[in-house]
TORZA-829361 format. One record per residue (C-alpha): x, y, z. Coordinates in steps of 0.02 Angstrom, whole numbers, padded with zeros to 5 digits, always signed. Each point is the difference from the previous one (the first is absolute). Example, Ala and Ser with C-alpha at 12.3 -4.5 7.8 and 13.67 -1.06 7.14 Angstrom:
% residues 2
+00615-00225+00390
+00069+00172-00033
//
This chain:
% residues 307
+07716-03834+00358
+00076+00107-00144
-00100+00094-00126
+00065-00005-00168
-00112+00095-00133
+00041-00055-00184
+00033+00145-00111
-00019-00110-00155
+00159-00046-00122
+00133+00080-00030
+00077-00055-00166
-00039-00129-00107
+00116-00065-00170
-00082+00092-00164
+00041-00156-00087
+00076+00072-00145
+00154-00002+00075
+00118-00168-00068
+00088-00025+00175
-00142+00043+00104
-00167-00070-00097
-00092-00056+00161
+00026+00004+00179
+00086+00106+00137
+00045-00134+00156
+00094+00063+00151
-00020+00186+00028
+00159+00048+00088
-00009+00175+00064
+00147+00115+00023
+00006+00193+00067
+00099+00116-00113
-00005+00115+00119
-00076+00152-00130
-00175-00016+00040
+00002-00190-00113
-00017-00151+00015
+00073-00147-00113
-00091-00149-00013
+00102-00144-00071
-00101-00149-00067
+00013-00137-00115
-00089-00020-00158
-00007-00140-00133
+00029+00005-00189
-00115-00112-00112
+00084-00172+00039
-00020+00038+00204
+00164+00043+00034
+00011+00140+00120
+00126+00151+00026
+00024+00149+00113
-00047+00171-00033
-00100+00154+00090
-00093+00123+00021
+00029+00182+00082
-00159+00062+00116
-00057+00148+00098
+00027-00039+00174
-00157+00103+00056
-00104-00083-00147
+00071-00179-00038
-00129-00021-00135
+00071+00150-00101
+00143-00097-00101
+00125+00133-00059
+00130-00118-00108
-00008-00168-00053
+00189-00100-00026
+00010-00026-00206
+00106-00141+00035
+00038-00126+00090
+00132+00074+00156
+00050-00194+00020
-00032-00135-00137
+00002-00174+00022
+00157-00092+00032
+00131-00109-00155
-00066-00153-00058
+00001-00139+00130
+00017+00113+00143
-00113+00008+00136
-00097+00119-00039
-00008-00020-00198
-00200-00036-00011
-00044+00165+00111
+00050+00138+00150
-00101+00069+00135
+00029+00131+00102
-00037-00020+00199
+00109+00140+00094
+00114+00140-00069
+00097+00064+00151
+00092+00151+00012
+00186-00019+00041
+00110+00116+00124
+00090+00055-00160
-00131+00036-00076
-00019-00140-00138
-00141-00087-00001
-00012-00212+00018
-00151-00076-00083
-00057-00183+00063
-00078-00077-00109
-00081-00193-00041
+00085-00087-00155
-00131-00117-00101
+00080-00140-00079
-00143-00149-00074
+00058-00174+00031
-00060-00163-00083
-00039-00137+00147
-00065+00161+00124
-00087+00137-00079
+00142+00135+00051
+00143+00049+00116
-00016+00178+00090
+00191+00063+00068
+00039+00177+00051
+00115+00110-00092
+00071+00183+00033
+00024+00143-00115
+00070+00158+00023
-00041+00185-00042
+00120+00148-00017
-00085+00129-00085
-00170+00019+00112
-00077-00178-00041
-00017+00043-00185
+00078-00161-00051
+00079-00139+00101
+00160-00113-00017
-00008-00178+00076
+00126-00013+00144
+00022-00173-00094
-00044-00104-00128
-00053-00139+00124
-00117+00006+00158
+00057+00061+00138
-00135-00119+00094
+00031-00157-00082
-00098-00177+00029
+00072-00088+00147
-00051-00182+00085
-00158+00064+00078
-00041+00151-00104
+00004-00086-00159
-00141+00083-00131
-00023+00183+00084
+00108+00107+00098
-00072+00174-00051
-00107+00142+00009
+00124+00085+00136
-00024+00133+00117
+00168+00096+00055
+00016+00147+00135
+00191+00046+00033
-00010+00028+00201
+00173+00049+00088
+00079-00031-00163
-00079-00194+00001
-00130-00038-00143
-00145-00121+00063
-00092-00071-00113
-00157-00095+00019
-00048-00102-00159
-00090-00149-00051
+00070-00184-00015
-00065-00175-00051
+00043-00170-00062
-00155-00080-00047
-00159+00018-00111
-00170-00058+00053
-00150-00055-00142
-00125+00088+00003
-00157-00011-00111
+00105-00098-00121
+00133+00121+00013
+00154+00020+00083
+00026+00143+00137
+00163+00058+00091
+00012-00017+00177
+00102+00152+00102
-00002+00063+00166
+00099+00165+00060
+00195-00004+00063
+00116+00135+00058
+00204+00013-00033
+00107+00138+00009
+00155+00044-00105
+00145+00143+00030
-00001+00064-00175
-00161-00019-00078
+00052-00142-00152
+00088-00141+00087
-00129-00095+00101
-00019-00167+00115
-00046-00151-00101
-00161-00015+00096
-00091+00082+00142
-00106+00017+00159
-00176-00047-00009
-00099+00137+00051
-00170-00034-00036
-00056-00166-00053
-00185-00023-00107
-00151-00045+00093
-00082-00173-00016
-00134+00077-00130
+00153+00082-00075
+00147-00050-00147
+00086+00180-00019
+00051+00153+00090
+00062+00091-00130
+00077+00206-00043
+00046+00059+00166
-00001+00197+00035
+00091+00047+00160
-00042+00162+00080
+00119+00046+00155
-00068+00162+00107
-00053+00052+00184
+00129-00160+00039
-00137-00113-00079
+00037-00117-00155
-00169-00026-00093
-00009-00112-00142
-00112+00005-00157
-00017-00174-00092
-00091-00081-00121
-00113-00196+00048
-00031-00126-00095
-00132-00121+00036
-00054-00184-00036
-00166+00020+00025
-00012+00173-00088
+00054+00029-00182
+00076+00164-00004
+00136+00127+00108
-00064+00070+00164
+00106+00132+00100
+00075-00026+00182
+00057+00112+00144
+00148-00038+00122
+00062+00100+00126
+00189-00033+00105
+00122+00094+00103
+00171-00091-00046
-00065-00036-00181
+00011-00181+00018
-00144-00053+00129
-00164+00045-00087
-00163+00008+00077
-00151-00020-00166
-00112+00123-00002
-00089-00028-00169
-00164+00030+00079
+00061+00209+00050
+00053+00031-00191
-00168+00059-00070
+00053-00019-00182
-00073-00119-00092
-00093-00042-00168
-00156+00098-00081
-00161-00046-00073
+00011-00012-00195
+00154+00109-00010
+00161-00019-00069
+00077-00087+00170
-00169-00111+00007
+00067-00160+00016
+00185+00035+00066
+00085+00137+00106
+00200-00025-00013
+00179+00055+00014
-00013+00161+00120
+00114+00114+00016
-00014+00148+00135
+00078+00156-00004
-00011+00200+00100
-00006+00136-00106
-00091+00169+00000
-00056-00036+00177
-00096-00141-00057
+00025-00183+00003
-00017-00089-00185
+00015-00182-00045
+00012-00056-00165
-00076-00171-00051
-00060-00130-00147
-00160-00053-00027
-00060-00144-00110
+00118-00120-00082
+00167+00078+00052
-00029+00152-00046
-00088-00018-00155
-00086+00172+00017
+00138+00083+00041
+00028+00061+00207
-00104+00115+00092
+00018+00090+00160
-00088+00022+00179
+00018+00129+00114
-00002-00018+00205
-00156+00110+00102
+00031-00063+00156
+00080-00143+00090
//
């Protein structure tokens, strides 16, 4: 069993800010290699509609926020595009020459289902300061049976292949008098990064008390793939997190059980615990996470004692 012990939040929106009034969703961590950290997240203006920006951290002291982005480093996307109602950052990834390649999740609200969630790619050239979209569409777009959500990707580049493990779905399921999206876990792999499959391997389907597997975080070390996910329930309202472990990255044996991180008592992450994202710096292990409605107080962090 892991220990994780909370250190409390990290940042959360002032809300005097016009493009980030509430919210901080998907805290994407990535080592400068200086001693910081940047934390890429997603935060929403008054009318809900999200974009990227960041903050800079000590890697010894995550909680000690050193800069905060005063704008946007990628905006939302033209009129009509996917991604014109909202962007959110899952991986930034650190190419071999040297530019960095933001994933991210483009929101676009739909009349007869509630939205559409596609992936789009961005790219940085001066230190992941600002970001240029590789192209104005997605470069995951809907296919036959990934219809509403092919998103929230995961990329490593491994022997010059990227692999990335994302979330997919064609369906919605009613719940409490509202509708819910259902998405399990697949795996593809692509030679440059931007031109994908039009659908993938199932790698991890949702359990029978289950509708979505959702914001997969690959770790690869020791020759060991271990995945960080977020659950969501039927029977439960709310985000739980989930443990995998693999050795090829596609066979995954749950371990939700040996994760030790979970909600607390009358805290800010009472009622949900989502979106993980694990990272080594300073000799320590961190991972970043929401709490309560998506992020609504902002993201906090955990650190790991012991496994």
């Amino acid at each position: 069993m892991m220990q994780w012990r909370k250190l409390g939040v990290v940042f959360s929106p002032p809300g005097n800010v016009p493009w980030m009034a509430s919210h901080a969703t998907t805290p994407t961590p990535l080592d400068l290699g200086d001693g910081k950290l940047r934390i890429y997240f997603s935060a929403r203006d008054v009318q809900n509609v999200s974009r990227v920006g960041f903050v800079d951290v000590d890697a010894s002291n995550p909680r000690h926020i050193l800069r905060v982005s005063a704008k946007p480093c990628l905006d939302v996307g033209i009129a009509g595009g996917f991604d014109d109602s909202g962007a959110l950052c899952t991986r930034v990834l650190r190419l071999n020459d040297g530019r960095l390649l933001m994933y991210y999740v483009g929101f676009e609200l739909c009349t007869r289902v509630r939205y559409r969630l596609l992936t789009g790619a961005a790219i940085s050239e001066d230190g992941g300061e600002t970001f240029i979209r590789a192209k104005p569409t997605a470069i995951l777009e809907r296919s036959a049976s990934e219809l509403y959500f092919r998103c929230a990707a995961f990329v490593l580049n491994e022997n010059d292949i990227f692999r990335m493990w994302y979330v997919a779905g064609n369906s919605w399921l009613t719940l409490s008098d509202k509708p819910v999206p259902v998405y399990e876990l697949r795996y593809m792999e692509s030679d440059n990064g931007i031109d994908w499959p039009a659908e993938g391997t199932t790698v991890m389907r949702f359990g029978e008390d289950e509708h979505g597997l959702g914001r997969p975080w690959v770790i690869h070390e020791n020759g060991r793939y271990k995945l960080h996910y977020s659950i969501r329930k039927i029977s439960q309202e709310g985000y739980r997190l989930g443990y995998a472990e693999s050795d090829d990255g596609k066979n995954w044996l749950r371990m939700d059980d040996q994760l030790g991180l979970t909600t607390s008592i009358g805290d800010w992450d009472s009622e949900e615990i989502m979106y993980s994202a694990v990272i080594d710096a300073h000799g320590k292990t961190y991972a970043f996470y929401n709490g309560n409605n998506f992020g609504e107080h902002g993201f906090g962090v955990a650190v790991l004692d012991q496994t």
